[in-house]
Structure formats: C-alpha cells, structure tokens
DSSP file (Angstrom, degrees, kcal/mol; ACC not computed):
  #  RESIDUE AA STRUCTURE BP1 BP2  ACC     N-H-->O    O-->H-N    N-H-->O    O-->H-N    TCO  KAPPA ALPHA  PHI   PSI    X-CA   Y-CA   Z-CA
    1    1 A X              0   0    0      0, 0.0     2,-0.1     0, 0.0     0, 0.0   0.000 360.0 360.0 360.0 136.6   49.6   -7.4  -46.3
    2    2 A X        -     0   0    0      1,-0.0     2,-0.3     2,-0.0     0, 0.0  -0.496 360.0-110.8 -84.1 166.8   46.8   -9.0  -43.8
    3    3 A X        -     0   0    0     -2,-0.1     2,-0.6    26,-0.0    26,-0.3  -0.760  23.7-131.9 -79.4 135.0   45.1  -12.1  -45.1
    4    4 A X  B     -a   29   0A   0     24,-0.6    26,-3.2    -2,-0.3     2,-0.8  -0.833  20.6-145.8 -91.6 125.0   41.2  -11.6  -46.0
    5    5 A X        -     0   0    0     -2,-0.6    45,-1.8    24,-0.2    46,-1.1  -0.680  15.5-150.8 -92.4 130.5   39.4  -14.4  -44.4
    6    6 A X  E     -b   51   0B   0     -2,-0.8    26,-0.5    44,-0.2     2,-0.3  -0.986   9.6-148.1-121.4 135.0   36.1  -15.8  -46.6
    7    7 A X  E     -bc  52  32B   0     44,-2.3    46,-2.5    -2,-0.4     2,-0.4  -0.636  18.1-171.3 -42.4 115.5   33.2  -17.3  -45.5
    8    8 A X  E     +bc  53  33B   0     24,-2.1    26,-0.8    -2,-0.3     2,-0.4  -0.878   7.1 174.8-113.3 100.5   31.9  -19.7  -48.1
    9    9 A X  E     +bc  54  34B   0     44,-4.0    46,-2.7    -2,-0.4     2,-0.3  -0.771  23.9 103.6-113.8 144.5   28.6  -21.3  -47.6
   10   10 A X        -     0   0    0     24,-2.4    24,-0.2    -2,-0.4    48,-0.1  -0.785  59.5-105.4 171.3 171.7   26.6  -23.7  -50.2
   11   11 A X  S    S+     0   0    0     -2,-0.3     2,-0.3    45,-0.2     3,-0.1   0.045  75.2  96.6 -91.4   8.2   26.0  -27.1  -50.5
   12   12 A X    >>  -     0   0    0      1,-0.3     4,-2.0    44,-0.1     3,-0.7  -0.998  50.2-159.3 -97.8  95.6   27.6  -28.8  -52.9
   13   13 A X  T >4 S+     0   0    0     -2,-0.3     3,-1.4     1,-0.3     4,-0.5   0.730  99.3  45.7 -66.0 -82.2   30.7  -30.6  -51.4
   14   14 A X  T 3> S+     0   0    0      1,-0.3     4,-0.8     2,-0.2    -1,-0.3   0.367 117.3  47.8 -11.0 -61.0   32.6  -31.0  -54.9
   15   15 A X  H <> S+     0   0    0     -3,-0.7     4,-3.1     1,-0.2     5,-0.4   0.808 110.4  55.8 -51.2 -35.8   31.7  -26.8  -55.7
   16   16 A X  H <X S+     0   0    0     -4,-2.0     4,-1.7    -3,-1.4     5,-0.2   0.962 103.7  48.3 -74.7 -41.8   32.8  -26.1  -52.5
   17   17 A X  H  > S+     0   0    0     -4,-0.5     4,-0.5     2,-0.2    -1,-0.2   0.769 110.5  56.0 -57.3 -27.2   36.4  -27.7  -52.8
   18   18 A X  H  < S+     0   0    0     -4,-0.8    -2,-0.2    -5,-0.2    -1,-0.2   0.934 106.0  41.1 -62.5 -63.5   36.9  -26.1  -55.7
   19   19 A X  H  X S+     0   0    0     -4,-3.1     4,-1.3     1,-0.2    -2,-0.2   0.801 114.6  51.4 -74.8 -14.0   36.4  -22.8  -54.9
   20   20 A X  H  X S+     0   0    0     -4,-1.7     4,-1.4    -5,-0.4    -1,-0.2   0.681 103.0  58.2 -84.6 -12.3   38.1  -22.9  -51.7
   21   21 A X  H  < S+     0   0    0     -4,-0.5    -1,-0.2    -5,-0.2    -2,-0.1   0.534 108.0  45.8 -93.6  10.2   40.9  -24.4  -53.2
   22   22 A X  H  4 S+     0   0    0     -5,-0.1    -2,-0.2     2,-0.1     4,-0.2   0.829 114.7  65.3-119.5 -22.3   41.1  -21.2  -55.7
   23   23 A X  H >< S+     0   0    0     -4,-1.3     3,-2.4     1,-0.2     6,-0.3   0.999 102.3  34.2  55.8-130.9   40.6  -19.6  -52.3
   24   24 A X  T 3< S+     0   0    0     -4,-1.4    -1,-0.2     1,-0.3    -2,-0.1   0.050  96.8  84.3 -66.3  11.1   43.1  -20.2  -50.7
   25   25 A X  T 3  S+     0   0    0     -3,-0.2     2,-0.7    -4,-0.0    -1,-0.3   0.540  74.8  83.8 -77.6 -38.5   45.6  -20.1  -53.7
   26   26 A X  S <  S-     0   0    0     -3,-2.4     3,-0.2    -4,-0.2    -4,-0.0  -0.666  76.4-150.1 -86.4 116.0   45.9  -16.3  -53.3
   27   27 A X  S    S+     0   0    0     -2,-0.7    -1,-0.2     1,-0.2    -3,-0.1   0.746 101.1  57.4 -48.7 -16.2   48.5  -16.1  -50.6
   28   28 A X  S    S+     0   0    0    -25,-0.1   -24,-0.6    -3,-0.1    -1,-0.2   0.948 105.8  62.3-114.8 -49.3   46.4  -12.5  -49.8
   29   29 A X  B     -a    4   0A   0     -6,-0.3   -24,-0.2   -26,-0.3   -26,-0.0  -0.318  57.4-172.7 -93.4 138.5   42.8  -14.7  -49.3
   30   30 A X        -     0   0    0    -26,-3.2   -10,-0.1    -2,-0.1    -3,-0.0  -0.179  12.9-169.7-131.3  74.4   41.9  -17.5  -46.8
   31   31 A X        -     0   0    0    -26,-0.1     2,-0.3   -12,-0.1   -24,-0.2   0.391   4.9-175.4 -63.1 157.7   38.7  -19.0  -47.7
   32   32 A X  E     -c    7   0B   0    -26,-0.5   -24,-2.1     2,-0.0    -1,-0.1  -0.944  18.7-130.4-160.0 159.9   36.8  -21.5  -45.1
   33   33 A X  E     +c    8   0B   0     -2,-0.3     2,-0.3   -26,-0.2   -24,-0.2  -0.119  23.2 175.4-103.7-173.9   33.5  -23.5  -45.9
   34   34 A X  E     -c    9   0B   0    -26,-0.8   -24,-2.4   -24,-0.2     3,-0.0  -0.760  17.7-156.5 164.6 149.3   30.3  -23.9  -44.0
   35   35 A X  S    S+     0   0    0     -2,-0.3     2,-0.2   -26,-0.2     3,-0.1   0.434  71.9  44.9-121.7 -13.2   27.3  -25.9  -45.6
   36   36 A X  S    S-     0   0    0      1,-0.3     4,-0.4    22,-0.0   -26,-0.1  -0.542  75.1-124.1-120.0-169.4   24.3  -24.2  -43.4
   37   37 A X  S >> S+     0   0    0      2,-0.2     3,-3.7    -2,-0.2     4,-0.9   0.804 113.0  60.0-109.2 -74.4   23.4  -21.2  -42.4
   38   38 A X  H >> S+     0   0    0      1,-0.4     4,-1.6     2,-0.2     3,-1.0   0.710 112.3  41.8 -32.8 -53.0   23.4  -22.4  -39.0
   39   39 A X  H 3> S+     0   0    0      1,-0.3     4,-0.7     2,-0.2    -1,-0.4   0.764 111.5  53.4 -70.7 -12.5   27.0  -23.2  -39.4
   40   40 A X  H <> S+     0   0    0     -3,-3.7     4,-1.4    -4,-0.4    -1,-0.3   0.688 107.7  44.2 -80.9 -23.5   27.7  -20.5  -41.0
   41   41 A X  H <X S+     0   0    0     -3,-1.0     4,-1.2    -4,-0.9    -2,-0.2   0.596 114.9  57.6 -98.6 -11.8   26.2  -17.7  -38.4
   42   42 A X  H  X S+     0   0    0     -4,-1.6     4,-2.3    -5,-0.4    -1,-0.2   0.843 104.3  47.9 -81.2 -29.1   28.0  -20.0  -35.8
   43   43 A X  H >< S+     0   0    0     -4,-0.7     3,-1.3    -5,-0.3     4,-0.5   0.946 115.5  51.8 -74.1 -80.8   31.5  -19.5  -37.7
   44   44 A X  H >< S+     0   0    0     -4,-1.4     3,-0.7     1,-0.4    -1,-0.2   0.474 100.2  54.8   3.6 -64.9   30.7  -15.9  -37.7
   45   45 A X  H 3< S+     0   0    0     -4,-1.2    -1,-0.4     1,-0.3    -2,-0.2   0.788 113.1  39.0 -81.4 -31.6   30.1  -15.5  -34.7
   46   46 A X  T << S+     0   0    0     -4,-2.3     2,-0.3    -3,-1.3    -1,-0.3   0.015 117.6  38.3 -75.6  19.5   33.6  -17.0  -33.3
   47   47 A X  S <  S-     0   0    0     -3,-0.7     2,-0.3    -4,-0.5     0, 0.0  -0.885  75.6-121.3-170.3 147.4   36.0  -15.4  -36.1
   48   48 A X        +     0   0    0     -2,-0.3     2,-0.3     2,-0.0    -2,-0.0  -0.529  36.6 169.9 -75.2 160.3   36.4  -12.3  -38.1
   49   49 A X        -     0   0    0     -2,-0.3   -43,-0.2   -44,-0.1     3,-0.1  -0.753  33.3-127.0-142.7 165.4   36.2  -12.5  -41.5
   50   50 A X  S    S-     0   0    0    -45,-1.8    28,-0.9    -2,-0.3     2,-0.3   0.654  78.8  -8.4 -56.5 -37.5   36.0  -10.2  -44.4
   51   51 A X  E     -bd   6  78B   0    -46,-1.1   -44,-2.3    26,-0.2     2,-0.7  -0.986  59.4-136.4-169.1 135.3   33.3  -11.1  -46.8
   52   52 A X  E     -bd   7  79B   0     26,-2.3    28,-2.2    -2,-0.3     2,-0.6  -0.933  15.1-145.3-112.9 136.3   31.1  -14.0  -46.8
   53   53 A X  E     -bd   8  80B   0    -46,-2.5   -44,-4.0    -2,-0.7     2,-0.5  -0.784   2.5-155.2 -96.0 128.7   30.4  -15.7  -50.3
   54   54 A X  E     -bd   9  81B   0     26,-3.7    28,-1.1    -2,-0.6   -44,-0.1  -0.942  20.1-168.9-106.3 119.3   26.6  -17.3  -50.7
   55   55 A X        -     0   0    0    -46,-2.7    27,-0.5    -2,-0.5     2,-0.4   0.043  37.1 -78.3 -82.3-147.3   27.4  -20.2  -53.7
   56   56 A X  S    S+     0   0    0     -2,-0.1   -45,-0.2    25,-0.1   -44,-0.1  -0.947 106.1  57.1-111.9 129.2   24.1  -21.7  -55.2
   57   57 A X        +     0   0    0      1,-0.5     2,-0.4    -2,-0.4    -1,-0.1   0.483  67.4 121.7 108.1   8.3   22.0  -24.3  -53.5
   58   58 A X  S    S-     0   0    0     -3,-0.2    -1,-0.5   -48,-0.1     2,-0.4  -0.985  71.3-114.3-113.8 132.3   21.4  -22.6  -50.6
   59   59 A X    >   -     0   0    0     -2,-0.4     3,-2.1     1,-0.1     4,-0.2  -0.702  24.0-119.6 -81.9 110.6   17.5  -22.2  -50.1
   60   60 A X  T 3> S+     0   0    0     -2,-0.4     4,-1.2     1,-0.4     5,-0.2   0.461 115.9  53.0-112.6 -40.0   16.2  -18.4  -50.3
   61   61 A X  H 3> S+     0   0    0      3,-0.1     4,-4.1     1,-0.1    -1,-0.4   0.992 111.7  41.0 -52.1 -50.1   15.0  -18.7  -46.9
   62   62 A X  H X> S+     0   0    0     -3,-2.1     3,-0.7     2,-0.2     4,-0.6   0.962 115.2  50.8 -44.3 -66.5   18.3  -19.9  -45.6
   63   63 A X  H >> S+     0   0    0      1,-0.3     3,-9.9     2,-0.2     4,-0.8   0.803 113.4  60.1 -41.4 -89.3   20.4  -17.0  -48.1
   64   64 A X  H 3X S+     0   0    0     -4,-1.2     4,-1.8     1,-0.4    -1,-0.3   0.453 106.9  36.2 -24.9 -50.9   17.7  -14.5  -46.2
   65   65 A X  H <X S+     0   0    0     -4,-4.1     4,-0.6    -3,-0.7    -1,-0.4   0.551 110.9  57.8-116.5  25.7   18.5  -15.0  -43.0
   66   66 A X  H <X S+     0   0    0     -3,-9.9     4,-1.9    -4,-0.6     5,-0.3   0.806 112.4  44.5 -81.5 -46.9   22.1  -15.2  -43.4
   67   67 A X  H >X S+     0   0    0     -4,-0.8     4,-3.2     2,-0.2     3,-2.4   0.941 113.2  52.6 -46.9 -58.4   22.1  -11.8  -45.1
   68   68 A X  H 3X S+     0   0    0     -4,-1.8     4,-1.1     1,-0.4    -1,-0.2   0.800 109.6  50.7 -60.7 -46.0   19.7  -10.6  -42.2
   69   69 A X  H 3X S+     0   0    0     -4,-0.6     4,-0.9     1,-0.2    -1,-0.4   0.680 115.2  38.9 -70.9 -19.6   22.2  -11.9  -39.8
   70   70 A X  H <X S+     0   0    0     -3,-2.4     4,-3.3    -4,-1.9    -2,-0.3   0.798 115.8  53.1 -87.3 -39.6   25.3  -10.1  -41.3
   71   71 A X  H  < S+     0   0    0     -4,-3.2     4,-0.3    -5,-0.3    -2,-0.2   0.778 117.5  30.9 -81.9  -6.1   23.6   -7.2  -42.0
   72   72 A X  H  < S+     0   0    0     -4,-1.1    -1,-0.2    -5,-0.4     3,-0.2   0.916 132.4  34.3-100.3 -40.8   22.1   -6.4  -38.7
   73   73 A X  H  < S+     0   0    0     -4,-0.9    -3,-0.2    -5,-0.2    -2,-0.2   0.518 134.4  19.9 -85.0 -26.2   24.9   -8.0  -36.6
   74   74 A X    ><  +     0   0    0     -4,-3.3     3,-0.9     3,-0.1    -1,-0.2  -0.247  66.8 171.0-154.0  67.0   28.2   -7.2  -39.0
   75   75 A X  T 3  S+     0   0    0     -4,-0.3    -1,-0.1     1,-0.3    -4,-0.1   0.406  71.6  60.3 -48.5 -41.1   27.1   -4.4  -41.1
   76   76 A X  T 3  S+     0   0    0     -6,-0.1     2,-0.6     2,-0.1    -1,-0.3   0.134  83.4  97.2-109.8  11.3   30.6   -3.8  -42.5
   77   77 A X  S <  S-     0   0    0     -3,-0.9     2,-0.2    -7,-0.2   -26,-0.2  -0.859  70.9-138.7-107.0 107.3   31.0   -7.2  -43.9
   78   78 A X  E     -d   51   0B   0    -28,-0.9   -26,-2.3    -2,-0.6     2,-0.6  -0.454  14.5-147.9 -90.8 165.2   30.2   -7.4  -47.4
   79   79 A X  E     -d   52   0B   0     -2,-0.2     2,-0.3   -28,-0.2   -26,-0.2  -0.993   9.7-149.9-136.5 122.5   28.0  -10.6  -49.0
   80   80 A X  E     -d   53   0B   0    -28,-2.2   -26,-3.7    -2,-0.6     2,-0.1  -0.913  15.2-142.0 -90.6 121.5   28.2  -12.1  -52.3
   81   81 A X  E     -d   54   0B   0     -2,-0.3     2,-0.3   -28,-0.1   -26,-0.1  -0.506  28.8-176.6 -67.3 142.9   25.9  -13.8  -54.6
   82   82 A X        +     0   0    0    -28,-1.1     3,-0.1   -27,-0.5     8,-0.0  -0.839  21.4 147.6-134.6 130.4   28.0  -16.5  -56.0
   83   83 A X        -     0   0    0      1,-0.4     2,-0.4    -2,-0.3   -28,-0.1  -0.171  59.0 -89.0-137.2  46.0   26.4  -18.5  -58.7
   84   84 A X        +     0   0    0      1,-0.1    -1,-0.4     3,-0.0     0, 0.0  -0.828  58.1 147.2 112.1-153.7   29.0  -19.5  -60.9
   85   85 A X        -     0   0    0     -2,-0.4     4,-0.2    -3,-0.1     3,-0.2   0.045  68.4 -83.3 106.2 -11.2   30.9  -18.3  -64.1
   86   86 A X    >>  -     0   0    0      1,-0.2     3,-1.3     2,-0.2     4,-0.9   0.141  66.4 -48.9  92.5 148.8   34.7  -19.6  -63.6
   87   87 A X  H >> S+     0   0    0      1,-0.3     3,-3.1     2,-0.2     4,-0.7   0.651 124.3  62.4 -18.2 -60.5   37.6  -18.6  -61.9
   88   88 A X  H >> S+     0   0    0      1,-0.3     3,-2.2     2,-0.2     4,-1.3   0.833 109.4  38.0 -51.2 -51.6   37.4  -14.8  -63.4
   89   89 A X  H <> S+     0   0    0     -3,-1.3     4,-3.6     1,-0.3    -1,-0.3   0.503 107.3  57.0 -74.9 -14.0   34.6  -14.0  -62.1
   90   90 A X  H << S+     0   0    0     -3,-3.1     4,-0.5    -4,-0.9    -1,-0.3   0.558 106.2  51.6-100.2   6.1   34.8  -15.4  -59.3
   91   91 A X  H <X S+     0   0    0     -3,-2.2     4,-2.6    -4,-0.7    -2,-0.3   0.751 109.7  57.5-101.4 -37.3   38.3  -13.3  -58.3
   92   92 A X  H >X S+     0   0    0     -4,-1.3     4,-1.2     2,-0.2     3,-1.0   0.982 101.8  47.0 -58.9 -72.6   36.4  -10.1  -59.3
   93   93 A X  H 3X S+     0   0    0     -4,-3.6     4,-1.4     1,-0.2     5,-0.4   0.804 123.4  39.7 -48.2 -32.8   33.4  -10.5  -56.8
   94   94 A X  H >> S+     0   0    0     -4,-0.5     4,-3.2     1,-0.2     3,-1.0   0.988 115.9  52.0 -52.6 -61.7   36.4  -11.3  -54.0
   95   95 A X  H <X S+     0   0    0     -4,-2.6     4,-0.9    -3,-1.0    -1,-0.2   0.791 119.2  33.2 -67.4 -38.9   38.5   -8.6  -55.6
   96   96 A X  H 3< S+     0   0    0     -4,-1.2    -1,-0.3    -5,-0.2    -2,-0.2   0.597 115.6  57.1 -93.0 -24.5   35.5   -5.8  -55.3
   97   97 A X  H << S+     0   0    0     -4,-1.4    -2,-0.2    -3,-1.0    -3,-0.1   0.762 110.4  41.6 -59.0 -61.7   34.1   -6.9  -52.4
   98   98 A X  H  < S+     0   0    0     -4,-3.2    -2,-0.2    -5,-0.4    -3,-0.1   0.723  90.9 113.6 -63.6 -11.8   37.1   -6.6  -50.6
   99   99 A X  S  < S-     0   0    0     -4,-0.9     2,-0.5    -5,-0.2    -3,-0.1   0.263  78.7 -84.4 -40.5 163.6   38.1   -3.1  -52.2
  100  100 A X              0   0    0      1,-0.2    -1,-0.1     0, 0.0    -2,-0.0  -0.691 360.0 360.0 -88.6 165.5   38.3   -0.2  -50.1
  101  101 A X              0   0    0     -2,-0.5    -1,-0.2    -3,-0.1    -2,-0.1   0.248 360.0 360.0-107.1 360.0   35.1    1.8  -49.5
C-alpha cells in the first residue's frame, strides 16, 4: 500500500503537533506541517502529496489563495476544512478525502 502524504497548514504550533502526530500514526498516512501559505504553496510545489488539510487560524485571505493555488495548479488534490472535533473526525475527512473517486 503507498503512503498518502498530507499537507497540514495552520497556526497553532501545539494543534499542529498534535494532529500530525495522529498523522503520522497510521502507517498508510504521512502528514507534514507548514504554518503559511507561502510555505505551504512552496512545499507543494517540491513534493507530491495527496490532500492538503487547512486547520483553523489561517486568515480567509490566506485559506483563499491556498485553495486558488491547488485548485488551478493541482486540480486532483483534494482540500480540507479542518476546524476541529477530535480524532474521529478528523480520520474521516483524511479517510474521504483520500477515497477513490
């Protein structure tokens, strides 16, 4: 089984360990962080990955033209609100993002 690599941008160092360390606990997932959009479109642009997750605390302009930039530039990449709710919920959006089309 290949690994699906996530994107995880927000801004909250403490949220961000967290969820990458639940992540990266499913041997099948391998999660990596970014805190801007700038880093984030830069990580993008030098790696594949599967799905980028948007946490909370990223500024609606910022969200906006990360979306704009995946959608125009990697089309096939799906993007996730994430604004909380605990572990289940947060293995579903992965789990449903990542599904097959």
């Amino acid at each position: 089984m290949d690994t699906a690599k996530i994107l995880v941008i927000g801004n909250h160092p403490e949220i961000m360990q967290i969820i990458l360390r639940l992540i990266n606990n499913k041997p099948e997932w391998n999660g990596t962080g970014a805190f801007t959009c700038d880093e984030a479109i830069a990580m993008l642009t030098e790696q594949p990955f599967q799905m980028v997750l948007m946490g909370a605390g990223i500024r609606e302009e910022e969200n906006n033209r990360l979306c704009k930039f995946v959608s125009t530039n990697m089309p096939n990449i799906p993007v996730v609100q994430h604004y909380g709710g605990g572990s289940g919920l947060l293995f579903a959006e992965i789990y449903e993002a990542l599904a097959p089309k």
